[in-house]
C-alpha atoms as an extended CHARMM CRD file, in Angstrom:
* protein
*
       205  EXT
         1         1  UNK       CA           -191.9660000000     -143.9120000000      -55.0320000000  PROA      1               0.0000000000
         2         2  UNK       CA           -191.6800000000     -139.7440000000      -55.3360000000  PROA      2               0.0000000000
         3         3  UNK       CA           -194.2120000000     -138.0900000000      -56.3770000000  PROA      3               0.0000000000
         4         4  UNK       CA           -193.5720000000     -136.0940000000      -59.1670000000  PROA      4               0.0000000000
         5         5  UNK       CA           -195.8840000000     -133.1840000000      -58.6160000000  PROA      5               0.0000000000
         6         6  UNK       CA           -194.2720000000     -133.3920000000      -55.0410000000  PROA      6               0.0000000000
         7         7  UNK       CA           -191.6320000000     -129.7620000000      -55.1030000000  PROA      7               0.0000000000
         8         8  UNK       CA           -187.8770000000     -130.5370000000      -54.4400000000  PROA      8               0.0000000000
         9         9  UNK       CA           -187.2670000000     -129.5440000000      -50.9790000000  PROA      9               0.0000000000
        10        10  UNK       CA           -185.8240000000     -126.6020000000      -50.2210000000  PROA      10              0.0000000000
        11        11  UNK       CA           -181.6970000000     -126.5330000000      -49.8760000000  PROA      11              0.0000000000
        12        12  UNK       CA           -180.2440000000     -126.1590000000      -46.6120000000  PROA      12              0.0000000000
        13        13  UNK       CA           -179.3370000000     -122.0680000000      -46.7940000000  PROA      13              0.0000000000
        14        14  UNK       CA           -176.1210000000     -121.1960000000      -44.6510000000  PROA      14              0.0000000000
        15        15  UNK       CA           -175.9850000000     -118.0830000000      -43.0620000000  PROA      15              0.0000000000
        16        16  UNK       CA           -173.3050000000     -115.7250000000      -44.4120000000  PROA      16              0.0000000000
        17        17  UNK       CA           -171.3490000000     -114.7780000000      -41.7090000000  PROA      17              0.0000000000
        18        18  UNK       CA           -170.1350000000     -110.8360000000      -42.1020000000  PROA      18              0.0000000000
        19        19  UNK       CA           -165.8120000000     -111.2790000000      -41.2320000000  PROA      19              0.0000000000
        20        20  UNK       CA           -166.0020000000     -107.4580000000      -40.8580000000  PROA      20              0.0000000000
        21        21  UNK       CA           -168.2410000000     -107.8070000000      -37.8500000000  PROA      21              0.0000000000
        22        22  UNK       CA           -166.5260000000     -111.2010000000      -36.5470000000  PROA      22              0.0000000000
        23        23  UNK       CA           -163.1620000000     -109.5590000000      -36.1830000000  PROA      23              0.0000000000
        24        24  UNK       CA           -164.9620000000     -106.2560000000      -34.3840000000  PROA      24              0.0000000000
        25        25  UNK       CA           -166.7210000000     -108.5340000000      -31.9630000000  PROA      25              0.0000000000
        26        26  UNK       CA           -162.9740000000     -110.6090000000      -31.6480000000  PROA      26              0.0000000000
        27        27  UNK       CA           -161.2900000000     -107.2370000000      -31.0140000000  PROA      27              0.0000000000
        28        28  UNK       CA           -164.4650000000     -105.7870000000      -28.6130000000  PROA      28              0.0000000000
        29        29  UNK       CA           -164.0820000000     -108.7520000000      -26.5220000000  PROA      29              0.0000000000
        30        30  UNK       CA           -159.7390000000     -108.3890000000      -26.4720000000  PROA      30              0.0000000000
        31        31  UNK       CA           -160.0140000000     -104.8690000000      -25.3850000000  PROA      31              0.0000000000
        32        32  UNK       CA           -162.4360000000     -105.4430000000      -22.8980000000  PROA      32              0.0000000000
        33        33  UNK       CA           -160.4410000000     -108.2740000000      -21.0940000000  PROA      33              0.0000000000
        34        34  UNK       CA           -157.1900000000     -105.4700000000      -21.4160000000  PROA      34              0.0000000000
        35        35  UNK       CA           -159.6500000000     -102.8730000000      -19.5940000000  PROA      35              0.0000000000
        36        36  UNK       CA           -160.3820000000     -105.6370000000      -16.8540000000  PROA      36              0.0000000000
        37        37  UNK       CA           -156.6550000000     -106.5750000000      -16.7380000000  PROA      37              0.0000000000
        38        38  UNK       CA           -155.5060000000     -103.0810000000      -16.5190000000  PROA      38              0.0000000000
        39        39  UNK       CA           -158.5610000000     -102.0450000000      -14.1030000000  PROA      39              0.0000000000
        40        40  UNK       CA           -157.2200000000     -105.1780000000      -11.6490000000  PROA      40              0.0000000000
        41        41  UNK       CA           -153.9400000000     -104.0140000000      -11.6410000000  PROA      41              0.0000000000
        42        42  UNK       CA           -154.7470000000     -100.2990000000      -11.1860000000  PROA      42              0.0000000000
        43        43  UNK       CA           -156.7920000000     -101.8390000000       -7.5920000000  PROA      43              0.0000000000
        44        44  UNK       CA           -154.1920000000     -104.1020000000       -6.5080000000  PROA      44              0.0000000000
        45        45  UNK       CA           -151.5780000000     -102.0080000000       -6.9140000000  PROA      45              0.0000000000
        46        46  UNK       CA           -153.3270000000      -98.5540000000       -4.7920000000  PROA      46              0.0000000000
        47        47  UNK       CA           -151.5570000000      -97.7700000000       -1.7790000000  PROA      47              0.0000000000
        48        48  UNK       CA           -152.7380000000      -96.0530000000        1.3670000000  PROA      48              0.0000000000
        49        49  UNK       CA           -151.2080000000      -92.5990000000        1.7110000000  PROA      49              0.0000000000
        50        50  UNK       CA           -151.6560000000      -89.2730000000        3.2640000000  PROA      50              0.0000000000
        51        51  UNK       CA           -153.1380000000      -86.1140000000        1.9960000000  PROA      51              0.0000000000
        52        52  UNK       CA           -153.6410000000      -82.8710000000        3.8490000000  PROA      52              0.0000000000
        53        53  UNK       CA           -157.1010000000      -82.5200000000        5.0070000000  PROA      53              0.0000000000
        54        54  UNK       CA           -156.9700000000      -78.6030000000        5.2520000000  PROA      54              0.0000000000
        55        55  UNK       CA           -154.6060000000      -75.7360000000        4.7800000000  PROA      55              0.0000000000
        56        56  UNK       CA           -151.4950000000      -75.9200000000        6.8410000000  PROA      56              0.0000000000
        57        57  UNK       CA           -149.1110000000      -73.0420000000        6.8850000000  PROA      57              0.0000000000
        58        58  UNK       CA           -145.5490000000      -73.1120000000        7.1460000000  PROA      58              0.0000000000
        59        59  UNK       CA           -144.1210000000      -73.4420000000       10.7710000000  PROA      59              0.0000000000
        60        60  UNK       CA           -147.9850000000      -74.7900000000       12.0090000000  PROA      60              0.0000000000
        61        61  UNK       CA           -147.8030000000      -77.9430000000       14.4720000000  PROA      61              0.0000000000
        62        62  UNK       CA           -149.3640000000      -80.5230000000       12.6320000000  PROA      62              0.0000000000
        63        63  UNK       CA           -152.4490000000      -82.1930000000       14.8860000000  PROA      63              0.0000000000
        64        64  UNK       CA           -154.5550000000      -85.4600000000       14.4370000000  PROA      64              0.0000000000
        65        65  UNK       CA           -156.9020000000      -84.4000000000       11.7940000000  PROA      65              0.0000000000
        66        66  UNK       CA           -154.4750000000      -82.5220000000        9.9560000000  PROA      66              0.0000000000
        67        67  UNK       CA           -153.8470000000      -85.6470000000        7.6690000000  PROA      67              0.0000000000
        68        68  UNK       CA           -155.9220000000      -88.2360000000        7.0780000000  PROA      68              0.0000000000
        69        69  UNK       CA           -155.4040000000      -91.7380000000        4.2830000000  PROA      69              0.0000000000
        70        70  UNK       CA           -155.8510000000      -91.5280000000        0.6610000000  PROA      70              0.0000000000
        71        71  UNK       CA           -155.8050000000      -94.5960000000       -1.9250000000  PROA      71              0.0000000000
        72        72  UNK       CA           -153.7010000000      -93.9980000000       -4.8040000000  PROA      72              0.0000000000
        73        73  UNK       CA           -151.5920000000      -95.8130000000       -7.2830000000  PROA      73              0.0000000000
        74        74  UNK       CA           -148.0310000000      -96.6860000000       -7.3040000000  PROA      74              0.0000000000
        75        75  UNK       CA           -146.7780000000      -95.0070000000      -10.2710000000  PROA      75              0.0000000000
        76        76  UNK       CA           -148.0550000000      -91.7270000000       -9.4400000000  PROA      76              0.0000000000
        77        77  UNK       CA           -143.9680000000      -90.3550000000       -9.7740000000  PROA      77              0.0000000000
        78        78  UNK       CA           -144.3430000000      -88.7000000000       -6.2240000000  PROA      78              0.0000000000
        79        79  UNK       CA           -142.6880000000      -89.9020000000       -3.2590000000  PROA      79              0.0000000000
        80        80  UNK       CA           -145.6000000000      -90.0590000000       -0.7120000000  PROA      80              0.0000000000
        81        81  UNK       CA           -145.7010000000      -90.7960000000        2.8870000000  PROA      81              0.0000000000
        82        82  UNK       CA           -147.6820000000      -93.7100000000        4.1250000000  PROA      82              0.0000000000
        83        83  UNK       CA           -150.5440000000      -93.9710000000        5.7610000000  PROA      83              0.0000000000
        84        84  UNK       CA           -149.6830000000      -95.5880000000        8.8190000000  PROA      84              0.0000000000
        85        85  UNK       CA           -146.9010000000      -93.2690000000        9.3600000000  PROA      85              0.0000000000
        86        86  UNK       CA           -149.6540000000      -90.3200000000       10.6960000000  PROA      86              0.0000000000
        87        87  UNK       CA           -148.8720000000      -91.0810000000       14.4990000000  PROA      87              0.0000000000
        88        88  UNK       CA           -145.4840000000      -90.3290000000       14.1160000000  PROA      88              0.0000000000
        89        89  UNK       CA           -146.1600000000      -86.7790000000       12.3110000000  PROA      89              0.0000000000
        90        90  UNK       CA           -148.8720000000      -85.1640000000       15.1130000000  PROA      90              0.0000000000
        91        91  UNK       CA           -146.8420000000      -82.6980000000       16.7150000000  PROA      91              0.0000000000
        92        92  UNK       CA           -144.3190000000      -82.1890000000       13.8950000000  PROA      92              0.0000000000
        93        93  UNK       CA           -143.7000000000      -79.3260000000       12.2410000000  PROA      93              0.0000000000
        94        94  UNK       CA           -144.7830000000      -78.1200000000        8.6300000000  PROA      94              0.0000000000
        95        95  UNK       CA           -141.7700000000      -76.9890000000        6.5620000000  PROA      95              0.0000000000
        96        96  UNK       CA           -143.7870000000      -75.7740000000        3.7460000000  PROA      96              0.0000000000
        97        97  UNK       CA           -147.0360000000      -74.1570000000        3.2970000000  PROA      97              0.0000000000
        98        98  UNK       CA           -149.9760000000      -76.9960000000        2.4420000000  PROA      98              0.0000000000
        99        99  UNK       CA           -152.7240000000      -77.0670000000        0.3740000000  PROA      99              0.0000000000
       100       100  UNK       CA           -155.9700000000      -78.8110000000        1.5160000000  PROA      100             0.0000000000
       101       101  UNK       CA           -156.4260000000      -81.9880000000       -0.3240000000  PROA      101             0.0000000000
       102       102  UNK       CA           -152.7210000000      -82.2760000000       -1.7000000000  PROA      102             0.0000000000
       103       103  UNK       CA           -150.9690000000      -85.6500000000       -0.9610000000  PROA      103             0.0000000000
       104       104  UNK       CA           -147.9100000000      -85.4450000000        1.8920000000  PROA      104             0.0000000000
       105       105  UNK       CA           -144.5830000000      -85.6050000000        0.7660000000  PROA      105             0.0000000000
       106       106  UNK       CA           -141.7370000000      -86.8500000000        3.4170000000  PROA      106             0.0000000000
       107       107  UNK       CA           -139.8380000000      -83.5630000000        3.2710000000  PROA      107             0.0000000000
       108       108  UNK       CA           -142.8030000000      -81.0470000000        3.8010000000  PROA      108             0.0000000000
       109       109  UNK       CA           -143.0950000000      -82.2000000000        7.8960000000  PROA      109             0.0000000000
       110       110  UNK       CA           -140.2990000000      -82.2550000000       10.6460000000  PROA      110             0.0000000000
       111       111  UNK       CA           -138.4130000000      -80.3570000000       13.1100000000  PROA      111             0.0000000000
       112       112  UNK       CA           -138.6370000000      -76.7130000000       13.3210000000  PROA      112             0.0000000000
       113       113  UNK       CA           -136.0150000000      -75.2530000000       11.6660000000  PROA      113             0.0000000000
       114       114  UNK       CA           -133.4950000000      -72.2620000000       12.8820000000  PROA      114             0.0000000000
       115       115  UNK       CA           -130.8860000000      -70.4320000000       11.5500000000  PROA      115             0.0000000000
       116       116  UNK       CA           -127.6800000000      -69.5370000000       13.0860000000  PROA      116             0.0000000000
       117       117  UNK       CA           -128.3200000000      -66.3510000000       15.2350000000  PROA      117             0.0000000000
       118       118  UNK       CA           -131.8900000000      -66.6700000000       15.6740000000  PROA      118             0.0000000000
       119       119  UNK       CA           -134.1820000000      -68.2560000000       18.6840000000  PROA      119             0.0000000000
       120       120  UNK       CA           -137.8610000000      -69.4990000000       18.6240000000  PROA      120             0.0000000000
       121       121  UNK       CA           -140.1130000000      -67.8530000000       21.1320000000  PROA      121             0.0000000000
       122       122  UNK       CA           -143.9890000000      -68.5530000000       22.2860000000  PROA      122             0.0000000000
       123       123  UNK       CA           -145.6940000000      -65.7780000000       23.6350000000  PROA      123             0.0000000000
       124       124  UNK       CA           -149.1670000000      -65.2470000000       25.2000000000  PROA      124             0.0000000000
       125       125  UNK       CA           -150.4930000000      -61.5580000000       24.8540000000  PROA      125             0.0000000000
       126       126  UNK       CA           -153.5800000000      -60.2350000000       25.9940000000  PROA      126             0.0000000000
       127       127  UNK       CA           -156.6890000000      -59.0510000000       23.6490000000  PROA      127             0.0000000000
       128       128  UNK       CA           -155.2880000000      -55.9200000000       21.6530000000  PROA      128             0.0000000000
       129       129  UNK       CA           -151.9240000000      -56.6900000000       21.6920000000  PROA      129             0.0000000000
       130       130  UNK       CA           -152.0390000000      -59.3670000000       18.3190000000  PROA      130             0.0000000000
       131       131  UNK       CA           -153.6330000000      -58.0460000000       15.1920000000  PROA      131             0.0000000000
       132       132  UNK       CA           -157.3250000000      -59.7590000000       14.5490000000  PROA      132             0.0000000000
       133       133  UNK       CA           -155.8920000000      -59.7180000000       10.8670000000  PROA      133             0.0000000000
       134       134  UNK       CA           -154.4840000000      -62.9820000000        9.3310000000  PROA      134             0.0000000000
       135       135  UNK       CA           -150.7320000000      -63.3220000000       10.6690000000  PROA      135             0.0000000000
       136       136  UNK       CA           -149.6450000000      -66.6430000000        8.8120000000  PROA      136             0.0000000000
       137       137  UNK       CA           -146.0260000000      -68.4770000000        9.6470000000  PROA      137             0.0000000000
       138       138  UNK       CA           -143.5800000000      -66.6920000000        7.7390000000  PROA      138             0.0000000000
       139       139  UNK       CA           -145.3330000000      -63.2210000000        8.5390000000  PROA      139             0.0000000000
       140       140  UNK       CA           -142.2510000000      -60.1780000000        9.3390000000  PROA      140             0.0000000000
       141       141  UNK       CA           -143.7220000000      -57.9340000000       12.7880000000  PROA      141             0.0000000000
       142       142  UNK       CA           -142.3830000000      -55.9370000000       14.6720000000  PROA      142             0.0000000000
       143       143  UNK       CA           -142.3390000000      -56.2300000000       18.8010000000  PROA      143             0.0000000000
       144       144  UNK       CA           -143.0190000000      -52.8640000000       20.3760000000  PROA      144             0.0000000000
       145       145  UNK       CA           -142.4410000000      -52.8110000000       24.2660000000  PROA      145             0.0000000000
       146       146  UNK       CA           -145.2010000000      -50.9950000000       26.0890000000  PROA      146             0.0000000000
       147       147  UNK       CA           -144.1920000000      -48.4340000000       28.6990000000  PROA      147             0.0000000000
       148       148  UNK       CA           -144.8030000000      -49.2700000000       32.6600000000  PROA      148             0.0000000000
       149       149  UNK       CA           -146.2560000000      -46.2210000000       34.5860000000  PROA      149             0.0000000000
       150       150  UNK       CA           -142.7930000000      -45.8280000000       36.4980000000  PROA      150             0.0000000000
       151       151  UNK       CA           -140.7580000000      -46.5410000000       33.5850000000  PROA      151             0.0000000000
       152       152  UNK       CA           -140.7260000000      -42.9540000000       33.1370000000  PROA      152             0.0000000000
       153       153  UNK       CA           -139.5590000000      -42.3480000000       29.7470000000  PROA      153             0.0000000000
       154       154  UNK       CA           -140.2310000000      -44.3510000000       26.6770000000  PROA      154             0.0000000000
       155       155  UNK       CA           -136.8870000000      -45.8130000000       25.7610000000  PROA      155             0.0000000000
       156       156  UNK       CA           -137.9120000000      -46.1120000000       22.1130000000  PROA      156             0.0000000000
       157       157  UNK       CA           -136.2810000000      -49.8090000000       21.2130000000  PROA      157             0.0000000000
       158       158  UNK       CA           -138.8360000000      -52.1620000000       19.2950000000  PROA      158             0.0000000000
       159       159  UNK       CA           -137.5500000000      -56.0190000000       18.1420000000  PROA      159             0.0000000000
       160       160  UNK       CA           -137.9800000000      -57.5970000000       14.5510000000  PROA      160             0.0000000000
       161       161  UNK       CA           -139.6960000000      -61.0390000000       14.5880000000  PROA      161             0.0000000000
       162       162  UNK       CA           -140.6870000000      -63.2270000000       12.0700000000  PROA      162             0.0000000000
       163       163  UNK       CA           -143.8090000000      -65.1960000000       13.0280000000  PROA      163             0.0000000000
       164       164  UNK       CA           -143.5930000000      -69.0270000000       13.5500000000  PROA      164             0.0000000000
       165       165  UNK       CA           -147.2230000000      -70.4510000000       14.0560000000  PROA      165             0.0000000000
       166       166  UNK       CA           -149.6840000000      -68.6850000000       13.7200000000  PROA      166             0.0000000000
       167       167  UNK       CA           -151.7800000000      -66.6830000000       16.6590000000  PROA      167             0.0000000000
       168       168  UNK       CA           -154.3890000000      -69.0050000000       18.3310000000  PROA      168             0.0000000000
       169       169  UNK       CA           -156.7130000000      -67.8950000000       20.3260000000  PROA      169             0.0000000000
       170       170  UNK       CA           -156.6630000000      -69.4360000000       24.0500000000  PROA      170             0.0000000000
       171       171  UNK       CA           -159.8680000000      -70.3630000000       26.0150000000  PROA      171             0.0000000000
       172       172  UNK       CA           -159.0990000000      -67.5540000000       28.5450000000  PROA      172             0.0000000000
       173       173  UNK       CA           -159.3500000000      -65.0180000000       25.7380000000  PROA      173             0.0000000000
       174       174  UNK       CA           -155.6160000000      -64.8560000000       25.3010000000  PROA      174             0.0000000000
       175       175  UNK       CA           -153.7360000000      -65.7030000000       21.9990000000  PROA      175             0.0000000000
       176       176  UNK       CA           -150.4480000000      -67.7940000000       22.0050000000  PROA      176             0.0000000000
       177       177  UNK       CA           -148.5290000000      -66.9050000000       18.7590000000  PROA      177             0.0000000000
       178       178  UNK       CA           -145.0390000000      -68.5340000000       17.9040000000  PROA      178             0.0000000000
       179       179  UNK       CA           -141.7420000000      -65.9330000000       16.9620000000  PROA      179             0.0000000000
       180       180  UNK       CA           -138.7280000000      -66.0530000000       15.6990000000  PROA      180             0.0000000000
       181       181  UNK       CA           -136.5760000000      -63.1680000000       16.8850000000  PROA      181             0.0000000000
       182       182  UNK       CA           -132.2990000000      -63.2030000000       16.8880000000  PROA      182             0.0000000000
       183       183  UNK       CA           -130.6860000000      -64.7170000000       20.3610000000  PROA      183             0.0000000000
       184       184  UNK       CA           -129.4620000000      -60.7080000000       21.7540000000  PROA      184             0.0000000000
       185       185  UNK       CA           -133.0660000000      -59.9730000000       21.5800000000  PROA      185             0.0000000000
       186       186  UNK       CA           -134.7310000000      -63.2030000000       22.9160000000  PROA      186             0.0000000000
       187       187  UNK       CA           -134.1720000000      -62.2350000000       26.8700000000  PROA      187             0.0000000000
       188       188  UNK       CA           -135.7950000000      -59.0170000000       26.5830000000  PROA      188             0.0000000000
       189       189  UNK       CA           -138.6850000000      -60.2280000000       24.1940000000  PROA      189             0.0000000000
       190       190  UNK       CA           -139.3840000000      -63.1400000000       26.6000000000  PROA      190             0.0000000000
       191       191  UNK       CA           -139.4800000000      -60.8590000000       30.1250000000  PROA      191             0.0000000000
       192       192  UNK       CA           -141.3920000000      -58.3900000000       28.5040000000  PROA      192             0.0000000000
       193       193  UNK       CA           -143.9780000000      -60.9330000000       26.9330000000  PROA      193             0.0000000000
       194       194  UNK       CA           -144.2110000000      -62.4420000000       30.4190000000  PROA      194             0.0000000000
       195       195  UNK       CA           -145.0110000000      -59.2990000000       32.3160000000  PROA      195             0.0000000000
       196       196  UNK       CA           -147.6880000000      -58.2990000000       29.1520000000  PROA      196             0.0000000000
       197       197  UNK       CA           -145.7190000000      -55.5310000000       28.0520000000  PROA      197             0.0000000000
       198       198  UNK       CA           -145.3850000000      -56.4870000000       24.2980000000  PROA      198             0.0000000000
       199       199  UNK       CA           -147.4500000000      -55.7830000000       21.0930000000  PROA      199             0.0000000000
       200       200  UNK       CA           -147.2000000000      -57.6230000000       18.1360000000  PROA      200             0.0000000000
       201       201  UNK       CA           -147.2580000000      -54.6820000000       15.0690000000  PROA      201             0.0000000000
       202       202  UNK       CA           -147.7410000000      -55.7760000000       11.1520000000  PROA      202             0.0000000000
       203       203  UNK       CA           -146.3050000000      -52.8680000000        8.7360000000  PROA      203             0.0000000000
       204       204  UNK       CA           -146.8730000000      -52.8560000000        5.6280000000  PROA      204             0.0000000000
       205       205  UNK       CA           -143.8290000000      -53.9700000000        3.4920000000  PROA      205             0.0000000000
């Protein structure tokens, strides 16, 4: 028998559930499975390429630490080189100047590059005869004979070059430097650079 002094018991209350919140949590957890889909995709879908790992100037020989691998994604909308092409590149040439950390594209390396008319030299000059100033690829000098002691006098003729590579300095003290110069001058440019006779001169433009 219930007692009647006993209280009713207390209803069952049900929690009101907020739908405002529900479809915030519903959306929360949507986007953040997007984000992990999207983050996947951006992983599996990086490629190794290669970027330049410092400055290389146009008509430099491109060396084994030049370059060096780079993950990036595929739809970057640059044609890249691989990275496992870099063995094949040392000892190219760069076509273009290129800035340190920029990614390698397959047209910026190859083969030197000549016009009609014109020849490639490398010359090695003594100290004093190569300007200590910057003399990047690209660079117009001018090649100024140097008069022998029985040469008598001075004939006067001097040779426009454009440098090629850039002057390097040699472990005898020497610097190697890379010209371009047209073909009716290249015999005389070369004999005189072999006997030392020839000084590289930057004007001013």
């Amino acid at each position: 028998m219930t007692d009647k002094n006993e209280p009713p018991a207390a209803a069952a209350v049900r929690p009101r559930r907020n739908l405002r919140w529900v479809l915030i949590g519903v959306l929360a957890i949507c986007l953040g499975g997007l984000g992990s889909a999207v983050l996947y995709s951006s992983v599996s879908d990086a490629t190794a390429v290669l970027k330049v790992n410092r400055t290389i100037y146009r008509g430099e020989v491109i060396g084994a630490a030049d370059l060096g691998p780079v993950n990036v994604g595929t739809h970057l909308g640059v044609v890249t080189v691989p990275a496992e092409a870099a063995a094949e590149l040392i000892g190219k040439t760069a076509l273009t100047d290129l800035a340190e950390g920029s990614l390698l594209t397959p047209t910026s390396i190859g083969e030197p590059q000549l016009a009609a008319g014109e020849s490639r030299l490398g010359l090695k000059l003594n100290p004093g005869q190569v300007p200590v100033s910057p003399l990047p690829a690209g660079t117009p000098v001018v090649l100024v004979p140097i008069t022998a002691a029985n040469d008598g006098e001075a004939s006067g003729a001097s040779y426009r070059a454009t440098v090629a590579v850039a002057p390097s300095m040699l472990a005898d003290g020497s610097t190697s430097i890379e010209v371009t110069v047209g073909n009716a001058d290249s015999d005389e440019v070369a004999r005189l650079a072999a006997a030392g006779r020839l000084v590289v001169v930057k004007r001013a433009a």
